[in-house]
N, C-alpha and C positions, 0 to 999 in steps of 0.2 A: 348577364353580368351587370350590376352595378357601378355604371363612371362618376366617382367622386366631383363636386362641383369643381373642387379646387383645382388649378394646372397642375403638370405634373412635367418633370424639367427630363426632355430628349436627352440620347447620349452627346450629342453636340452642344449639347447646355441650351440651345431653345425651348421653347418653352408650349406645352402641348396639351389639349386637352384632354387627350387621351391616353391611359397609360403605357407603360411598355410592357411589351410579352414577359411571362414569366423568365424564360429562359435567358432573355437580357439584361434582365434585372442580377440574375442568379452571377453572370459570368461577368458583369460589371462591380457587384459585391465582392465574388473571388479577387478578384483582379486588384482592386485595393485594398484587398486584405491582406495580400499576399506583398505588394510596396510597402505596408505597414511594415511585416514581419522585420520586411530588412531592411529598417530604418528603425531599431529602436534605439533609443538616446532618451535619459532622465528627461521631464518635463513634457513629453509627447500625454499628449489629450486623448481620454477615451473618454466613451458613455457609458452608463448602466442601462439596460433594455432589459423587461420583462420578459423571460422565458416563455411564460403563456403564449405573449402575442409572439414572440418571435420562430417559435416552434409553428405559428401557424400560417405567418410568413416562407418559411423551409419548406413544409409541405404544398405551399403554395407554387414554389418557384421548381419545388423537383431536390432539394437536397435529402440528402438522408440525415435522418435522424434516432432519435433513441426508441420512440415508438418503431420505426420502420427504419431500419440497418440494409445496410446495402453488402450481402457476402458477396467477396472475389469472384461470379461466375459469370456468366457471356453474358453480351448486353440484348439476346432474345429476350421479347417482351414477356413470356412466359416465366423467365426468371429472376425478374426482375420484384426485388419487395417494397419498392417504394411506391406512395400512392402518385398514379397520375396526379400532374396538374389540373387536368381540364377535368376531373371531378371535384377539385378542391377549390372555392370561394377565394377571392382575391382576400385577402385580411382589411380591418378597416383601420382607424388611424392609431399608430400607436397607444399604448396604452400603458402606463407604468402603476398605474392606483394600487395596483396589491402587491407592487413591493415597499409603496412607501406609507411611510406611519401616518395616521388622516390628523389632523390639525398641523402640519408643517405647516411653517410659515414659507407659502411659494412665491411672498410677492417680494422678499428679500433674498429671495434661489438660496434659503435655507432651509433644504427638504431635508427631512431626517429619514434613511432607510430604516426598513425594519432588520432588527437582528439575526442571525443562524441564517439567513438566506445562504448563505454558501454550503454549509452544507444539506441542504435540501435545495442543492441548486435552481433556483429560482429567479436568478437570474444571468442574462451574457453581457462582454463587454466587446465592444464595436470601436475600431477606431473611428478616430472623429470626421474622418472622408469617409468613411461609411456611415455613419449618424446621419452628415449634409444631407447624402445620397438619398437614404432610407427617410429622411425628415421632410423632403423635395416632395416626394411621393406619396407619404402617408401623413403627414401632419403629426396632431397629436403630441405625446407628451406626456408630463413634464419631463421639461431635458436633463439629465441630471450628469455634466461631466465631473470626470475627475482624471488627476495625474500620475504619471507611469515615475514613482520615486525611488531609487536606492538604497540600500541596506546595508550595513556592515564595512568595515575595514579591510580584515586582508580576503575577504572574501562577498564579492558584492554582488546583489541579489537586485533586480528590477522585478516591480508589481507595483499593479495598480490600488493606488490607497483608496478603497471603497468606501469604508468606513473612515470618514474625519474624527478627526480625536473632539469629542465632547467633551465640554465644561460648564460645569455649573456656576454660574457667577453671583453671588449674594453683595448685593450693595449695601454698605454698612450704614448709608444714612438713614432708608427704611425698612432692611432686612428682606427686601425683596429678593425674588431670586428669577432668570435665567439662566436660557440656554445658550452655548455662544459653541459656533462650528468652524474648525482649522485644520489644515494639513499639520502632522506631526514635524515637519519640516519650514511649517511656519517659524519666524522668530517675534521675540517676546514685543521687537518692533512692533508687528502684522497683531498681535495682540493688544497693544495696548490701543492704538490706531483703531481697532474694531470696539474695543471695550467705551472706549471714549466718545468715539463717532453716536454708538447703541445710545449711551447714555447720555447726548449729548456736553461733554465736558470739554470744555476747550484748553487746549496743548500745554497753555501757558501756565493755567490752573495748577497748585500744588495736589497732585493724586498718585495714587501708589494702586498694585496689585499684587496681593499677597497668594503664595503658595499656599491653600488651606485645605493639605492633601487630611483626609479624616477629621477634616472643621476644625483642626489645629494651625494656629500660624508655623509656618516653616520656613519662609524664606521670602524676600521680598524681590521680587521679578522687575531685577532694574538692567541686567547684563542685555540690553537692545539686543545685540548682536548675535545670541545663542540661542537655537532654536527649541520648539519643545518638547523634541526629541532626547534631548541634550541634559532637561533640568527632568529629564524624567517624569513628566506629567501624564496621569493616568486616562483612560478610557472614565470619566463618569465623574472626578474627579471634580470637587469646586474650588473654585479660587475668591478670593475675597476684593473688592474694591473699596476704598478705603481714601475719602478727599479731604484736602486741608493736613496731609503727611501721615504717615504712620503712626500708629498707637502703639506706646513702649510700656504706659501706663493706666490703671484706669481701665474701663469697659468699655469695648465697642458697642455699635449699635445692636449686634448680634446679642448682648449679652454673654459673651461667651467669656467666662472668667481668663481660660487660656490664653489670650493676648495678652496677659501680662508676661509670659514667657519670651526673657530672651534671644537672640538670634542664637543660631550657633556658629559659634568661633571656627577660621577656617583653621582647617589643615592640609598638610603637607601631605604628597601623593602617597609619601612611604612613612607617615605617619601611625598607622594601624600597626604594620610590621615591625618598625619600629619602635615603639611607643615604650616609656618606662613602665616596667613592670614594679610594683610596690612587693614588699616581705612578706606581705599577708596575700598578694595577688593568687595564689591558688588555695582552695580550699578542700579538703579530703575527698570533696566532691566536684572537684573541677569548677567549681564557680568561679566566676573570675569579674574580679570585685575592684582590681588597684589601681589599673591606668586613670590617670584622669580625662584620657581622651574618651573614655567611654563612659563617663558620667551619664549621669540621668537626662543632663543638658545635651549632650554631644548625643547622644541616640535621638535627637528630635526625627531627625528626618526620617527614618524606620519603627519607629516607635507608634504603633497601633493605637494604644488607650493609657496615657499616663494618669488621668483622671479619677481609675475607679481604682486606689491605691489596697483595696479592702482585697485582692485578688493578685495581689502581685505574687511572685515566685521565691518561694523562700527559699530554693535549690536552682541550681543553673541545669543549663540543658531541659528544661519543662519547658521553654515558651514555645508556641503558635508560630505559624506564617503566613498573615495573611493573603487571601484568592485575589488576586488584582487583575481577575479577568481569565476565566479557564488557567489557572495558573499550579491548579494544585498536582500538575505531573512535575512539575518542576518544586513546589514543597514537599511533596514524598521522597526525592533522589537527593533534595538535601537533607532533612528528617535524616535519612536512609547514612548520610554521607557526616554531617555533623554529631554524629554517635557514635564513630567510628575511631575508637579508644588511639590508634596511632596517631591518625589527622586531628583531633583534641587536644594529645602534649603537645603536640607543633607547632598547630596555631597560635596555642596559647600564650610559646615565647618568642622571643623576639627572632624571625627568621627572614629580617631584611636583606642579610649577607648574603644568602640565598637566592633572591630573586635575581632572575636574569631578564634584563629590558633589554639584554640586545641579541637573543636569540631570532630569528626571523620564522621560525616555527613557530613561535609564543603568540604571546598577548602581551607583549612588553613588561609582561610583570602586574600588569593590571587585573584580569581576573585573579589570581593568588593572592593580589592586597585583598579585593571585594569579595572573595570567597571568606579570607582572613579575617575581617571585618566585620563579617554578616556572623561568623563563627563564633566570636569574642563576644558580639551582643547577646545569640542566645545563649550561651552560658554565663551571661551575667546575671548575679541574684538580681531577684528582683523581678523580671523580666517578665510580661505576661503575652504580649502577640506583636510581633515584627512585622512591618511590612518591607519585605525587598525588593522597595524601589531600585534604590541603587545597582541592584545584581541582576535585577530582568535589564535596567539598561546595556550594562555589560554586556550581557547575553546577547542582547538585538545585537549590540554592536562586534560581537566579533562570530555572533552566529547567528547572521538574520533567518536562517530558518526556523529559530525558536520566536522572533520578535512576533506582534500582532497577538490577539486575542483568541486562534484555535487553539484546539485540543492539541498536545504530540505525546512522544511515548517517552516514559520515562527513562527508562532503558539507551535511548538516541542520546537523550540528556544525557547522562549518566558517562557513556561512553566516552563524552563531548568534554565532559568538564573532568577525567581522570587522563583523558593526554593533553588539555590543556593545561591543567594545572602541573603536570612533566613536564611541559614546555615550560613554562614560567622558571619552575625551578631547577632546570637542570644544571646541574654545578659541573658540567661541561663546556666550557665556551666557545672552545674551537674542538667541531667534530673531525676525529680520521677517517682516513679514507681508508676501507679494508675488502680488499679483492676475495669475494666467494669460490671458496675451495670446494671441489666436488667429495661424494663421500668416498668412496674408490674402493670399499670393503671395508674400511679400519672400525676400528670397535667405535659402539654407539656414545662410550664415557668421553672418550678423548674426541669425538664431533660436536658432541654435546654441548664439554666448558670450551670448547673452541669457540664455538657457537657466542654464549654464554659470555665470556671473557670480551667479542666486538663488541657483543650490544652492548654491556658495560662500559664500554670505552668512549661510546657515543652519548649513552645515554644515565642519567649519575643523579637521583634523583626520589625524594622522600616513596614516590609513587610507584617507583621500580623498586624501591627498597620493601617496600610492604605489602603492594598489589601486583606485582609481575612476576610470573610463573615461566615454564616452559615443557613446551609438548612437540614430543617425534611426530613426524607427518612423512609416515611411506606412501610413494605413488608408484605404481606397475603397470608398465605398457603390457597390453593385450596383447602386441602382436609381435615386438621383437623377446619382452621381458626384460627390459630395462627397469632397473633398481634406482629410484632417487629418494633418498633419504636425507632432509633437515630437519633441525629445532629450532623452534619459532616459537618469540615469549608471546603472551596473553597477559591481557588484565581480566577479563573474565569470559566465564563458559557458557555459551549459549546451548541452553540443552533441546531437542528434538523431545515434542509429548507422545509416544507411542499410545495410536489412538485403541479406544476400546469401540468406538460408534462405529457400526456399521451402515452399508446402503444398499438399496435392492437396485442391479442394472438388469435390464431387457436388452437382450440380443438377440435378432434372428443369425441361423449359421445355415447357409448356401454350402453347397457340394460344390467346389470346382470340377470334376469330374464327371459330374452329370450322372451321379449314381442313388442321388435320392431324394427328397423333397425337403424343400425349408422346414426349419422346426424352430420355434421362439423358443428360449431359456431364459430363466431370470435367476440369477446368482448374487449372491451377498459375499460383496469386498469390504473391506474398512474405506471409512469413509473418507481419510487423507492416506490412501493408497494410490498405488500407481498404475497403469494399464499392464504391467508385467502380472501384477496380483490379479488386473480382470480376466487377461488370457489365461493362466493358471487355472483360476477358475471355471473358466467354460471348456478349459480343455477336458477336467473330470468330467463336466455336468453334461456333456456330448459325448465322454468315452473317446477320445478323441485315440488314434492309434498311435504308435510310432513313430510308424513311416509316414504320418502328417503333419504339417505346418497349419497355424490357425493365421489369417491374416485378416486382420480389424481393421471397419473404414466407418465414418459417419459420412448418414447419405440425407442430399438435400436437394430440393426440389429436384425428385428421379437424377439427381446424378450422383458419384460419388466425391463429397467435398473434400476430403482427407484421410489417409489412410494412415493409423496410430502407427508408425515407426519407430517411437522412441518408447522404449520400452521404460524410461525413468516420467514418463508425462505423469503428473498427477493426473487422477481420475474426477479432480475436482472440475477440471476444465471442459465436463462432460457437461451437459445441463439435460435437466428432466424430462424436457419436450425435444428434446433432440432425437434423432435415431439412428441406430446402429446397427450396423451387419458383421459378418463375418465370414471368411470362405475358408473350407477344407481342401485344402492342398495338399498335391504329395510333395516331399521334401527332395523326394529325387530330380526334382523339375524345378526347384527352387531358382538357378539359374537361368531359367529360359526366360524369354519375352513373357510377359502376362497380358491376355488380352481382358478387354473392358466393354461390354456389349451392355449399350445406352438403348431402350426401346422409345421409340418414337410407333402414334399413329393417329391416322388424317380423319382430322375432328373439324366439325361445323366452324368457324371464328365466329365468335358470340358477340365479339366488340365490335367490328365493321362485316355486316353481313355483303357488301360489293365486295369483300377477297376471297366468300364462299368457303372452301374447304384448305385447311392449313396441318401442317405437321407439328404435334405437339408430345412431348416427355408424357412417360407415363412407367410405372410400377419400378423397380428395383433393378439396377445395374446387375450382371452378372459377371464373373469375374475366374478365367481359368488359364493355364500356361502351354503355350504353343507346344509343340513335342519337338522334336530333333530334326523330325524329315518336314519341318515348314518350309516350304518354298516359297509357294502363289496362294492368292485369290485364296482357289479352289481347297487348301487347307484349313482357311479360317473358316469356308462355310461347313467343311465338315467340324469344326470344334464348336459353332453355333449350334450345328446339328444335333451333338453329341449331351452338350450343359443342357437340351431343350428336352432332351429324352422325359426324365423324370415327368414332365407338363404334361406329354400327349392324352389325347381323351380317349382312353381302352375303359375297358370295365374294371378292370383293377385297381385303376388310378380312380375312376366313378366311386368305387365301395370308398379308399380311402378318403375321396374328397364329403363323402357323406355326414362323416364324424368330422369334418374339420370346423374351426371357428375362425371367421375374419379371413378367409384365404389361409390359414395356415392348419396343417395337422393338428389338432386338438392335445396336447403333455398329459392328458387325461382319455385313456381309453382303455378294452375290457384285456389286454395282451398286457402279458407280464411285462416288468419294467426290469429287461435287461441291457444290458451293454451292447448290443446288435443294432448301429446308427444306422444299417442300409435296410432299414427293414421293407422297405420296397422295391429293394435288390432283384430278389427272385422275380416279381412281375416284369420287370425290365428286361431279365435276361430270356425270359420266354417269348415278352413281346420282338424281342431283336431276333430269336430265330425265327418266331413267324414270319417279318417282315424283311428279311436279310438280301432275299432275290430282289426286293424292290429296290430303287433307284432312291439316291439320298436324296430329300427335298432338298431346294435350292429358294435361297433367301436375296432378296432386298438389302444387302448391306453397303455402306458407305464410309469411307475411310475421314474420320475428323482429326483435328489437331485438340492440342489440352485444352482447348477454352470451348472447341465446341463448334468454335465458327464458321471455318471452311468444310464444304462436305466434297468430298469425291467416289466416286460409284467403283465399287472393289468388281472387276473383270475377275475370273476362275484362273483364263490362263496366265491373268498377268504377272509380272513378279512384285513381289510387296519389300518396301523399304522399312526398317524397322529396328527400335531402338528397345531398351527397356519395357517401355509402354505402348502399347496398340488400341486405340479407340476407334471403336465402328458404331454406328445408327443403326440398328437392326430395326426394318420399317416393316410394322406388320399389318396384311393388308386383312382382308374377309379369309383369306385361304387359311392363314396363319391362324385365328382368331378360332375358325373350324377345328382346327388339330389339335390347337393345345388350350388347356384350362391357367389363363393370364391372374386369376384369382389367386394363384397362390404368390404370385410376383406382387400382388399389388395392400396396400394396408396395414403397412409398419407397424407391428403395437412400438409404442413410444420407450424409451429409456427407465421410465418410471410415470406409472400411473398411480393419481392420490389415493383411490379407495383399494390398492394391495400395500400400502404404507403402513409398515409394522412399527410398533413403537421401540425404541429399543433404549438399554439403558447408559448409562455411561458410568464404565466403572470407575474405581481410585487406581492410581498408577503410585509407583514409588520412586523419588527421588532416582536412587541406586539405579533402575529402568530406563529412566530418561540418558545417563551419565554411559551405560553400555549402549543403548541407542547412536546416542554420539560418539561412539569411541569403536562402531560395527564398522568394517571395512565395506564399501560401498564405492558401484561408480562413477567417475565424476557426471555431472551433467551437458549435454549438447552444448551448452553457452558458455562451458566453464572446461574445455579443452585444456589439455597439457600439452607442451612441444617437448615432442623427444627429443634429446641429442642425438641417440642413435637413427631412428626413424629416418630425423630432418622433415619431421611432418607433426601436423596436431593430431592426439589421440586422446582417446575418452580411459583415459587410466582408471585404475582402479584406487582407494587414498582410505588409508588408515591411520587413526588419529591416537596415539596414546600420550599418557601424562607423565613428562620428566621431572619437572622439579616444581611442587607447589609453593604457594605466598602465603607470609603470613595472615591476610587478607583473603578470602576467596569470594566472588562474587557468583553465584549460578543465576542464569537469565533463561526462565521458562518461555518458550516459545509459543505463547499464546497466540499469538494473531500469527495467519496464512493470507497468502494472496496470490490470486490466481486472474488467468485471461478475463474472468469473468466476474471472481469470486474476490469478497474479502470475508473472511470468518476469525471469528475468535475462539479458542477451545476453553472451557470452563470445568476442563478435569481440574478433580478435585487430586492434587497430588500428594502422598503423605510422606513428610520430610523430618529427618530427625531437628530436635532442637537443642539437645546435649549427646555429645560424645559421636561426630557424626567420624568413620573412620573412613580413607580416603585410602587407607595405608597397599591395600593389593591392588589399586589401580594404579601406582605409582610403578614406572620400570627401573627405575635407576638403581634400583638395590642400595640403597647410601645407608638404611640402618636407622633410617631416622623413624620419630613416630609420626603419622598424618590425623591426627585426632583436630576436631575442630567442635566448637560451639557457634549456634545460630545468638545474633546478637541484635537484625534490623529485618525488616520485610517492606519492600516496597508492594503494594495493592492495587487491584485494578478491578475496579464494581462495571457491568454494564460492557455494553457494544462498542463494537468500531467506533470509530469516527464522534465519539461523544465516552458517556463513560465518565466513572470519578477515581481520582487516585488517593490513597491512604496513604499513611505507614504504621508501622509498628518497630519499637524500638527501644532496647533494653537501655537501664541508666545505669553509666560508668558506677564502679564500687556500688551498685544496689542489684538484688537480684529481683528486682521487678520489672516488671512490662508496664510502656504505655502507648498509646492509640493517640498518633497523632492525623489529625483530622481536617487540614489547615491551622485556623486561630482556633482552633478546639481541640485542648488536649485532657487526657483521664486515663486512668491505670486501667489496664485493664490483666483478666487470671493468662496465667501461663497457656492455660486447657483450651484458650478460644480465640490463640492466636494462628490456629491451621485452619486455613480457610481453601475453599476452591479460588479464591480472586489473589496470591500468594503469586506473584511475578517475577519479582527480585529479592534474593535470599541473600543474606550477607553473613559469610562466618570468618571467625576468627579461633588460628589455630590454640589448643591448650599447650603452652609451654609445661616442660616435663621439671 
């Protein structure tokens, strides 16, 4: 091993040439990582560290990682998946080059990171006592800290700011331009101080820095004290400097005619809400033209391109929004939301009455102005592409989950800003209190407006007027049959894509009984199916009887890691290289103990030849249920006995083993393919009467605990203590090895091999499909328990969802993206959804007489994968019976005929009044 020149700092902080074992390194790293944990507080310092290097660090010291996972089993060296140390190279000195962009200026520790590293996680963050630690030791570099900031108002979010907010700075006396790097939480202080210092200009000097969000002047950056977080400054965004006072008249050095423009005049918070409305203020086409707060002037600061006037919007409701950084899930759900004929008239008037700033659910009233706001511009003539600034601010601030520059899902958005914007307005001020009535038997109508009538009472508001619904949701215990039935409103319907893709699994199926030989089966389930749909499956494709139970387990390294219990697991959480068994049991025996017989046998140690000969795992667990008259010992070796029958080497077992492939019986031979699973039945039962006088072999067994660890030697006569579960070592020596044929124990085929990979297609599904999907009684999930009242325990109920009273508004939210243990997928069924006259009316229970007909009016979109991906919309214009594609700041009509697409997410309709 290679000792670096450098010292390298002892755990006592001395200082040492040599370095320290991996192992001390590993549990000194844990150790303040873990002091970090519970100590976070805004302003704590971390690093950025290359994943390269520091993945080969982990491997170095013994952690587990993504190459090499560490599953729950005993800490024997045989089972362990991570690579030794002492084959892996000490790592050499840090090394961050390929996450930062190459011409940074490092001699200023103004390193610029490269973009998207997060998601292509590319790199970790270390607190900064692990940095020392790790910097003590390996040197190297460049150090790149940054700070752990807060987010949001009533809801506050700590992360570390990776990326500093970048700015473009063009100096107006030679038009030169700069980069200048800040915490978002800087203030315009910290800015001008940097601006000035860069350039050298001194304090006293008359100089200005102007807001020149899209090379427009916007605002002159003089409030010290507000950070720029606060003025809403962008990711990339330039700003202008400007010596000797600001330009009101006249060309900057820029050239840029637009500095003749105005400041814009302030306003008042409740200014937009309020704002007079002029007589011509609406136009047949919802433009809205009168306020003068919404002048051509007063939109500077959202205003994209006032410049190319040849393009402006001769109709309200066409403009754009511009991308301000991954931004366009949140311009589709507006797109999506500012089209939406109720929230149009509203906005449009004067609905300051309305806001409530002192609900404590709300946003003080603040998103409802800058929803309000943002709403007014685009429907002002004229109007070609918005940028909103103003409303991502918003957003960070009262939903940091949406701030920063990834990707989210529109849909979350969506949700976020229709109970926000309820909050804001609700014309309740003081909520009642109302005690929950059970349903007791009484009719569904009078539970219903019961229902109905609190929520109302609580909640009073444009959003419950137009987008809130209400749907019965019956739950039934399994075991007593307790009935609970409520009605609970919705804004909208998340609908389940009932898959058409299927997937090939591999299973081998073990006899518990010991009555016949493993057999592989490969079955095709849907491919967001559940392990109920795999056992169904294998129960035909095995001919399974009766009076069997099939019980499924994935096995890893020769043990069994998990046994499927929950019959709702997705089948997603399976992976391809994994492997699977299954055992045939009788159901009469379901109750007894099950035992679990692990093989072990004694192999050369490869790795230190001084420990000579060692016990190690080998072929497939077997798995069968004690009988009634289990006492001692001496029962389990005859149920060892019994599982092992089908192995022994006769001449019957010899023919069959002739045709097998891989240890297993070949699914391929010259005997009809019927329903008869023992077909090695008969040799068995002949073998046993030849052999019946003989004395039962006697095994090698050892009693372990679940992990493996302890072993104890099973006595005949002793008596055995025993739970549910039974696990023994069955150690096979030479004798063993004689008798029976281990080849069919051993060489899993895999869960899914590539070259039996069928192609398969994926069909259209229909709206109406997904909407009965949702509304199929079903039961709950292990994680999503019901407490009975009768029970006084939690049960997995059963929950059925139907539709009581719909909104004039309906929103359906297809269920594209899944996500599982392992798995994140997106479905790209194409679904086919009406776009006029979609009728709702027989999924309605309530009998009221009413009609349910609706029209599609918006579509929110979604191009592309997880975690990346672009969002659209599509969206009818109020009083015109046209379509357009909006695109961010790119919008065009597009035909009726090519607005159904497979990427069709969020569906907006509105009911046809009669």
């Amino acid at each position: 091993m290679t000792v670096p020149a450098s010292g390298f700092m002892m755990e006592n902080g001395g200082s040492s040439c040599l370095p320290l074992p991996p192992d001390v390194e590993n549990r000194i790293v844990t150790d303040l990582g873990k002091e970090s944990e519970s100590n976070l507080q805004e302003g704590n310092l971390y690093y950025v560290v290359s994943n390269r290097w520091f993945r080969r660090w982990q491997l170095y010291v013994g952690q587990p990682t993504e190459e090499f996972p560490s599953k729950d089993h005993s800490s024997d060296s045989q089972h362990c998946n991570m690579v030794p140390s002492n084959v892996v190279e000490r790592p050499g000195p840090i090394d961050n080059s390929d996450i930062v962009v190459n011409g940074s200026d490092s001699e200023n520790n103004d390193l610029e990171l490269k973009r998207f590293l997060e998601e292509r996680r590319d790199y970790v963050l270390v607190p900064s006592a692990v940095w020392e630690k790790l910097y003590d030791w390996y040197k190297g570099g460049p150090p790149l800290p940054r700070k752990l900031i807060s987010q949001g108002v009533t809801q506050k979010n700590f992360f570390v700011e990776v990326y500093l907010l970048c700015l473009k700075l063009i100096d107006s006396r030679d038009g030169s331009e700069c980069i200048i790097r800040l915490s978002k939480k800087a203030t315009v202080f910290d800015l001008r101080e940097k601006v000035f210092a860069l350039k050298g200009i001194k304090q006293e000097k008359q100089a200005c820095i102007w807001d020149y969000f899209n090379q427009h002047k916007q605002s002159v950056l003089d409030a010290t004290s507000q950070t720029l977080e606060e003025l809403n400054l962008q990711m990339d965004q330039h700003i202008l400097l400007e010596v000797d006072g600001p330009t009101q008249t006249g060309m900057d050095a820029t050239r840029n005619e637009l500095a003749l423009v105005a400041l814009e005049p302030s306003r008042s918070s409740l200014s937009i809400a309020g704002g007079p409305v002029m007589s011509n203020g609406h136009s047949s086409s919802y433009g809205y033209q009168g306020s003068s707060l919404s002048s051509s002037v007063s939109d500077m600061d959202d205003r994209s391109d006032l410049s190319n006037t040849a393009k402006k919007r001769e109709k309200g409701g066409l403009a754009g929004l511009q991308n301000l950084g991954n931004t366009c899930f949140m311009n589709s759900a507006l797109q999506c939301l500012v089209h939406t004929p109720p929230l149009v008239e509203y906005f449009l008037q004067d609905y300051s009455e309305e806001i409530n700033a002192d609900n404590p659910l709300g946003m003080h009233g603040e998103l409802a102005i800058a929803f309000g706001d943002l709403l007014r511009k685009l429907w002002s003539l004229g109007q070609t592409t918005i940028a909103p600034r103003a409303f991502k601010g918003k957003l960070a601030r009262f939903a940091p989950q949406f701030s920063g520059y990834n990707q989210h899902d529109s849909q979350e958005l969506l949700a976020f800003l229709l109970d926000g914007l309820h909050e804001d307005l609700n014309r309740v001020k003081r909520k009642p209190y109302f005690e929950t009535k059970d349903y007791d038997g009484r009719p569904d109508a009078e539970v219903a407006d019961e229902c109905w009538r609190y929520h109302r009472a609580r909640n009073d508001s444009l959003i419950v007027d137009v987008c809130q619904g209400q749907y019965k949701s019956t739950l039934v215990c399994p075991v007593c049959g307790k009935i609970s039935i409520t009605f609970d409103p919705f804004m909208y319907l998340s609908l389940p894509l009932p898959s058409t893709v299927t997937r090939s699994v591999t299973v081998t199926v073990f006899y518990g009984d010991g009555s016949g030989l493993p057999m592989p089966y490969t079955v095709t389930v849907q491919r967001h199916g559940c392990i109920k749909d795999l056992t169904l499956a294998l129960t035909i494709a095995c001919c399974l009887t009766i009076d069997e139970n099939l019980l499924l387990a994935e096995v890893y390294d020769h043990r069994i890691y998990k046994y499927f219990d929950n019959p709702l697991e997705s089948v997603t959480s399976i992976k391809d290289e994994e492997y699977l068994v299954a055992y045939r049991l009788p159901k009469r025996e379901s109750g007894r103990p099950k035992l679990e017989i692990i093989h072990r046998s004694l192999e050369r140690c490869s790795t230190d030849r001084l420990k000579g000969m060692e016990r190690k795992l080998f072929g497939t667990p077997l798995v069968t249920y004690l009988g009634e008259e289990f006492r001692s010992g001496a029962d389990i070796n005859a149920a060892v006995s019994k599982i092992l029958v089908p192995l022994k080497r006769t001449y019957s077992s010899t023919k069959a083993h002739s045709s097998k492939e891989n240890g297993f019986v070949s699914e391929m031979n010259d005997e009809p393919a019927n329903c008869s699973p023992r077909s090695v039945s008969q040799s068995i039962d002949i073998e046993e009467e030849e052999t019946s006088s003989e004395k039962e072999p006697s095994f090698q067994l050892l009693l372990t605990d679940d992990r493996g660890l302890s072993c104890k030697p099973i006595d005949k006569d002793s008596a055995i203590k025993y739970g549910p579960l039974i696990k023994v070592f069955l150690d096979w020596t030479d004798r063993e090895h004689e008798l029976y044929d281990v080849s069919y124990i051993k060489d899993l085929p895999p869960v899914h091999q590539t070259r039996f990979m069928k192609k398969t297609r994926q069909e259209a599904i229909s709206l109406f499909s997904c909407l009965e999907a949702f509304l199929t009684e079903e039961p709950l999930g292990p994680d999503d328990m019901w407490y009975c009242p009768r029970c006084k325990e939690h049960r997995q109920a059963t929950k059925k969802l139907d539709l009581w009273k719909l909104p004039e508004i309906i929103v359906f939210h297809l269920k594209r993206f899944s996500y599982s243990r392992y798995l994140k997928n997106k479905l790209d069924t194409f679904v086919d959804f009406p776009i006029h006259n979609l009728d709702l009316s027989k999924y309605v229970k309530s009998n009221d007489g009413k009609s349910y007909l609706y029209n599609l009016y918006a579509i929110s979109n979604h191009y592309g994968g997880l975690g990346g991906g672009h969002y659209t919309a599509y969206a009818k214009l109020i009083d015109e019976k046209r379509w357009y594609h909006f695109d961010d700041s790119h919008v065009s009509p597009v035909g009726e005929e090519e607005i159904k697409t497979s990427a069709a997410y969020l569906l907006f309709y509105q009911r046809v009044e009669n």
